[in-house]
C-alpha positions as CSV (number, residue, x, y, z in Angstrom):
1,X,30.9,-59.4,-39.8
2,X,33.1,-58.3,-42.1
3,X,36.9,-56.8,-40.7
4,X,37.4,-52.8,-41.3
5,X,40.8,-51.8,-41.9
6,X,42.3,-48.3,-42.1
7,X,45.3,-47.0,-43.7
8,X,47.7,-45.1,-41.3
9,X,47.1,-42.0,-42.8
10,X,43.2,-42.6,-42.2
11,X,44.2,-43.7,-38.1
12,X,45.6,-40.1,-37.6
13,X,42.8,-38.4,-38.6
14,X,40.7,-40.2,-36.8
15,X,42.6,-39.7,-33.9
16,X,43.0,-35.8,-34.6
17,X,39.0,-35.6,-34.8
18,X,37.5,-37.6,-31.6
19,X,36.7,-35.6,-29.0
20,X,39.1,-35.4,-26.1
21,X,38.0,-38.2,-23.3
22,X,35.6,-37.5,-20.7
23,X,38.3,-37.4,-17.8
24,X,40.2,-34.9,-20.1
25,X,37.0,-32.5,-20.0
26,X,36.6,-32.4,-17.0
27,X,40.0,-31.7,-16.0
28,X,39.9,-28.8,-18.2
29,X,36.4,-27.9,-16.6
30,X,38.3,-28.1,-12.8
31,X,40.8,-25.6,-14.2
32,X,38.0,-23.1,-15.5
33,X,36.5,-23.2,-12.1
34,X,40.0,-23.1,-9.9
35,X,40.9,-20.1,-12.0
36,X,37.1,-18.5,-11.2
37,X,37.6,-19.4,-7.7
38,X,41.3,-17.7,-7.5
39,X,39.7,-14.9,-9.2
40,X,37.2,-14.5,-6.7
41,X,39.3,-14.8,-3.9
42,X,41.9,-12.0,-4.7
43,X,39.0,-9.5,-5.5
44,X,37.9,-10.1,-1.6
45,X,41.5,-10.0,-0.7
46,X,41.8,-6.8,-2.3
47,X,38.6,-5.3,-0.9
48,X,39.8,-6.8,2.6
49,X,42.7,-5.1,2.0
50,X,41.3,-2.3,1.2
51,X,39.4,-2.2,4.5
52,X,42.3,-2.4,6.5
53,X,43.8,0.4,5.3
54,X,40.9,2.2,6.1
55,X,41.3,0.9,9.7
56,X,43.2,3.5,11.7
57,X,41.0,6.4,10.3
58,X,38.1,4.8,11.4
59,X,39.3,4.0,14.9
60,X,40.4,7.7,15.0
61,X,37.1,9.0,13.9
62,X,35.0,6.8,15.7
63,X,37.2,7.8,19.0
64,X,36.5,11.3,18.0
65,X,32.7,10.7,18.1
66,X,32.8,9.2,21.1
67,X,34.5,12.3,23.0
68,X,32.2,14.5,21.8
69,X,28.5,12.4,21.9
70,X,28.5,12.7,25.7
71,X,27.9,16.3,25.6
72,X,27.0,17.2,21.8
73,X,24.8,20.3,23.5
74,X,27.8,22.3,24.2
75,X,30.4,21.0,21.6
76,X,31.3,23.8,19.0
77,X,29.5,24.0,15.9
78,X,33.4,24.1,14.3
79,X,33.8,20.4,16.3
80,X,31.2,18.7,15.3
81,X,31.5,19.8,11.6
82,X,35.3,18.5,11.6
83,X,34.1,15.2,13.4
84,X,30.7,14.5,11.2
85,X,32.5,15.3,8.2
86,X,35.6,12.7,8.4
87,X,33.1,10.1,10.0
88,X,30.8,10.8,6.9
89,X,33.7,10.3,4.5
90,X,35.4,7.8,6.5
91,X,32.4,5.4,6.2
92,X,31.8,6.5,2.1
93,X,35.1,5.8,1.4
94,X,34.9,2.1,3.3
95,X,31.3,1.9,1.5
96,X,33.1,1.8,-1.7
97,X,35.8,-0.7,-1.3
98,X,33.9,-3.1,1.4
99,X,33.4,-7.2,0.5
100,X,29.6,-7.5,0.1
101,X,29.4,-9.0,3.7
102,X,30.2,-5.9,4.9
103,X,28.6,-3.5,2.8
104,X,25.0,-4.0,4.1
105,X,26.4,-2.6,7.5
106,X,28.5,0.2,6.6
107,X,26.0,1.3,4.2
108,X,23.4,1.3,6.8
109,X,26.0,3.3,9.4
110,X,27.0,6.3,6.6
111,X,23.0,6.7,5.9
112,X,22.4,7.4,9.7
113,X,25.3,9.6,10.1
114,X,24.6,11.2,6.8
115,X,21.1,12.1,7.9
116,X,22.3,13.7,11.2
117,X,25.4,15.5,9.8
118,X,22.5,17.0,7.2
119,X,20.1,17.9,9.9
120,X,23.0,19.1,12.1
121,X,23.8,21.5,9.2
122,X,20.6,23.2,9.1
123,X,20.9,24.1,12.3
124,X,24.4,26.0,11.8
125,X,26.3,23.0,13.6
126,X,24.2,24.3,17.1
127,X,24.0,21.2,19.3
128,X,22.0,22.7,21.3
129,X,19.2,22.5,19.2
130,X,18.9,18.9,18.2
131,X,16.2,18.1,21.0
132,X,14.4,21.1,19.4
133,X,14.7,19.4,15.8
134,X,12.6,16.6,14.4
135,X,15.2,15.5,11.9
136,X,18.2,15.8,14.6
137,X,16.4,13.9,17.0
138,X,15.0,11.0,14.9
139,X,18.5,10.6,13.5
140,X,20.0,10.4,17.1
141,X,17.3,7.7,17.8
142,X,17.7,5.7,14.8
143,X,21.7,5.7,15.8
144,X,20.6,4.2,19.0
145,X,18.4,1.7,17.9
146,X,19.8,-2.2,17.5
147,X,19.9,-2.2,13.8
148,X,22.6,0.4,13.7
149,X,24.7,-0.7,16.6
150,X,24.7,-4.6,14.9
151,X,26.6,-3.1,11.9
152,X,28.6,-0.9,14.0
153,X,29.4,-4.4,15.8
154,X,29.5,-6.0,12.5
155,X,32.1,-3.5,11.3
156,X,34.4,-3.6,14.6
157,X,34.3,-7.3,13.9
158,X,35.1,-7.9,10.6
159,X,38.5,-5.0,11.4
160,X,39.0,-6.7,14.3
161,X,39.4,-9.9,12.9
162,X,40.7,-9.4,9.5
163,X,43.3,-6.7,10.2
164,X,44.2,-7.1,13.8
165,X,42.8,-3.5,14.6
166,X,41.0,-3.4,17.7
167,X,38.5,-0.5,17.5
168,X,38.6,1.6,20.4
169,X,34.8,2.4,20.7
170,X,33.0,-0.5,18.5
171,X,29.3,1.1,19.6
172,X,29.0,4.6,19.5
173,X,25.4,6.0,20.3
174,X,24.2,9.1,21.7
175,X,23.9,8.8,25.9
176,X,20.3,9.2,27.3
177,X,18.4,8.3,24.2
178,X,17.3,4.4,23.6
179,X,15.1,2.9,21.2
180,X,12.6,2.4,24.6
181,X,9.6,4.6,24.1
182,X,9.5,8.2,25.6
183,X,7.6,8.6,28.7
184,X,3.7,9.5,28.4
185,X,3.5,13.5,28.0
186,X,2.0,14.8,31.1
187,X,0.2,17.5,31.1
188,X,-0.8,20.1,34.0
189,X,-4.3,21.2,34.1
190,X,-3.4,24.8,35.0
191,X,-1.4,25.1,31.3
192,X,-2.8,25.0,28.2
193,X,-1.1,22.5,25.3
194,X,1.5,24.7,22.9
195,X,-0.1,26.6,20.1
196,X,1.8,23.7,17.3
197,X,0.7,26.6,14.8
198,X,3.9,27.9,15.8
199,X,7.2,26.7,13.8
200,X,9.1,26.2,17.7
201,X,6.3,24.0,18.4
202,X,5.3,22.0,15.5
203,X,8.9,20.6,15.7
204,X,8.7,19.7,19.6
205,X,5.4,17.7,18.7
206,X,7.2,16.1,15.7
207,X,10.3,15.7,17.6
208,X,7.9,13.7,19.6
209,X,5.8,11.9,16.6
210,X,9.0,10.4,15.6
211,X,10.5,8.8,18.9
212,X,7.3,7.1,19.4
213,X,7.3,5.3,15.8
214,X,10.6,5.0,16.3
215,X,10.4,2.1,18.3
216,X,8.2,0.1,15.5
217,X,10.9,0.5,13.2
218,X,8.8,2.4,10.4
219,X,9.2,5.2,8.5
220,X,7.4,8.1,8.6
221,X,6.8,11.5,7.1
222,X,7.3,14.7,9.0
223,X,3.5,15.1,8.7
224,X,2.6,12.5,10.3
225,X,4.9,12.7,13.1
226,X,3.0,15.9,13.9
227,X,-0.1,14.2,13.2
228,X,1.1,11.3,16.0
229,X,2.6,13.8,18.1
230,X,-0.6,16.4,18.2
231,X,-2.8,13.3,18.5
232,X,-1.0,12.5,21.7
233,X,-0.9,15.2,23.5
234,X,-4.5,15.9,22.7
235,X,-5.1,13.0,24.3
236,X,-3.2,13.4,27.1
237,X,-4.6,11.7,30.4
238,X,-3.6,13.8,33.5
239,X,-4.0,10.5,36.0
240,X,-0.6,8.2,36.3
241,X,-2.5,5.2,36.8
242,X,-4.9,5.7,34.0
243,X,-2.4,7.0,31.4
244,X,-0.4,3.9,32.7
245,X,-3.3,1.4,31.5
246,X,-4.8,3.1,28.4
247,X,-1.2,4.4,27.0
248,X,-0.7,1.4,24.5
249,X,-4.6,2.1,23.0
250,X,-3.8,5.8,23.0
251,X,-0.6,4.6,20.5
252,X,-3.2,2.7,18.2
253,X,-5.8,5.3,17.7
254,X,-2.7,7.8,17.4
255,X,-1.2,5.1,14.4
256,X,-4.8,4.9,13.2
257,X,-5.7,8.8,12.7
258,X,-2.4,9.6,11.0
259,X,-2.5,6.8,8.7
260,X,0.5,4.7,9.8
261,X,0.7,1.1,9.4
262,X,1.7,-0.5,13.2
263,X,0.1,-3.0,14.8
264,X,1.2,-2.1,18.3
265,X,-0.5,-5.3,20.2
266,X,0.9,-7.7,17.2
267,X,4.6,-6.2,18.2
268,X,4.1,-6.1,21.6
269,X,3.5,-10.2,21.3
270,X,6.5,-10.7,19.6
């Protein structure tokens, strides 16, 4: 085999034009990634930050809720405008600079508070008028159900631990309504059942509709939350013991006629 040899000038070039060894690559590659990585982790420093700075106004808003939830009915409309309103913002504000672990759960609490602070403004702020309201009452279920008090425990959490802020009142629900279902409507035999043609009534029975899907986790229209709740009390059995036994198949054919998709002996198995 015959001996190749170069000229110096001909080694440079050679030298200029190989590719750089493997462990050189991937020593270069390991930097790439290290500056990714560093990227990365001072964006969720900043949005941590972020949060924390957000932490005080929270505790102080959701302390203010919690004075007032106990007794909503007689709270002054000006109240529980100035306490909805800086929980509302409070929670859009931390929406918009919280890591994406967070997010899912405060995006979850500023839609449910959202939804009552609407409802409470159509009624003019009254609180007395929430158990009257379809839309106020289904909003005070849905903040009592598990879903929303996980991401308001998710939330006290992640402050807790990340900013050393303990949060005064982590769970914050409205006393005397659960995500159980409402008792059977009873009805005496000496009344008639409400004309729902009337606007006073129609929300009562749909007040109604929706704290019994409620508990299935579905969503529903308004409609058929009258349908459910109409379909109900039409139903209505007047003996304890028979209601007692036939309540569950009175759900079904309730879920049936109004076209909503629960399977109430499937979730009862669960």
């Amino acid at each position: 085999m015959a001996l190749v040899i170069f000229e110096p000038d001909e080694l440079v070039k050679l030298a200029v034009l190989r590719k750089p060894p493997v462990r050189e690559r991937a020593i270069r590659l390991a930097m790439a990634l290290f500056l990714v990585v560093l990227a990365t982790s001072c964006a969720q420093n900043a949005e941590t930050d972020a949060v924390c700075d957000l932490a005080d106004r929270w505790n102080l808003a959701s302390t203010a809720f919690a004075e007032i939830s106990s007794d909503l009915e007689t709270t002054s409309p000006g109240r529980l405008r100035e306490v909805f309103s800086e929980v509302v913002l409070t929670l859009g504000t931390l929406a918009e600079v919280a890591p994406i672990q967070l997010s899912e759960s405060i995006n979850k609490l500023a839609e449910t508070f959202e939804s009552f602070s609407a409802a409470l403004e159509t009624l003019d702020w009254q609180g007395g008028m929430i158990a009257k309201d379809a839309a106020a009452t289904s909003a005070a279920v849905r903040l009592a159900s598990d879903e929303i008090e996980r991401a308001q425990a998710s939330l006290g959490e992640f402050i807790d631990t990340e900013c050393q802020v303990e949060i005064a009142n982590v769970i914050n629900k409205i006393p005397n309504v659960g995500t159980t279902l409402p008792d059977p409507v009873l009805q005496d035999e000496t009344k008639e059942l409400p004309d729902v043609s009337f606007d006073n009534d129609q929300s009562v029975v749909a007040s109604f509709g929706f704290l019994v899907t409620e508990r299935f986790g579905v969503a529903i229209t308004n409609e058929q939350a009258l349908c459910i709740g109409a379909s109900l009390m039409n139903k209505n059995v007047t003996n304890n013991s028979q209601l007692d036994k036939n309540y569950w198949n009175l759900l079904q054919l309730a879920f049936d006629e109004c076209l909503v998709a629960v399977n109430v002996a499937e979730f009862l198995n669960k």
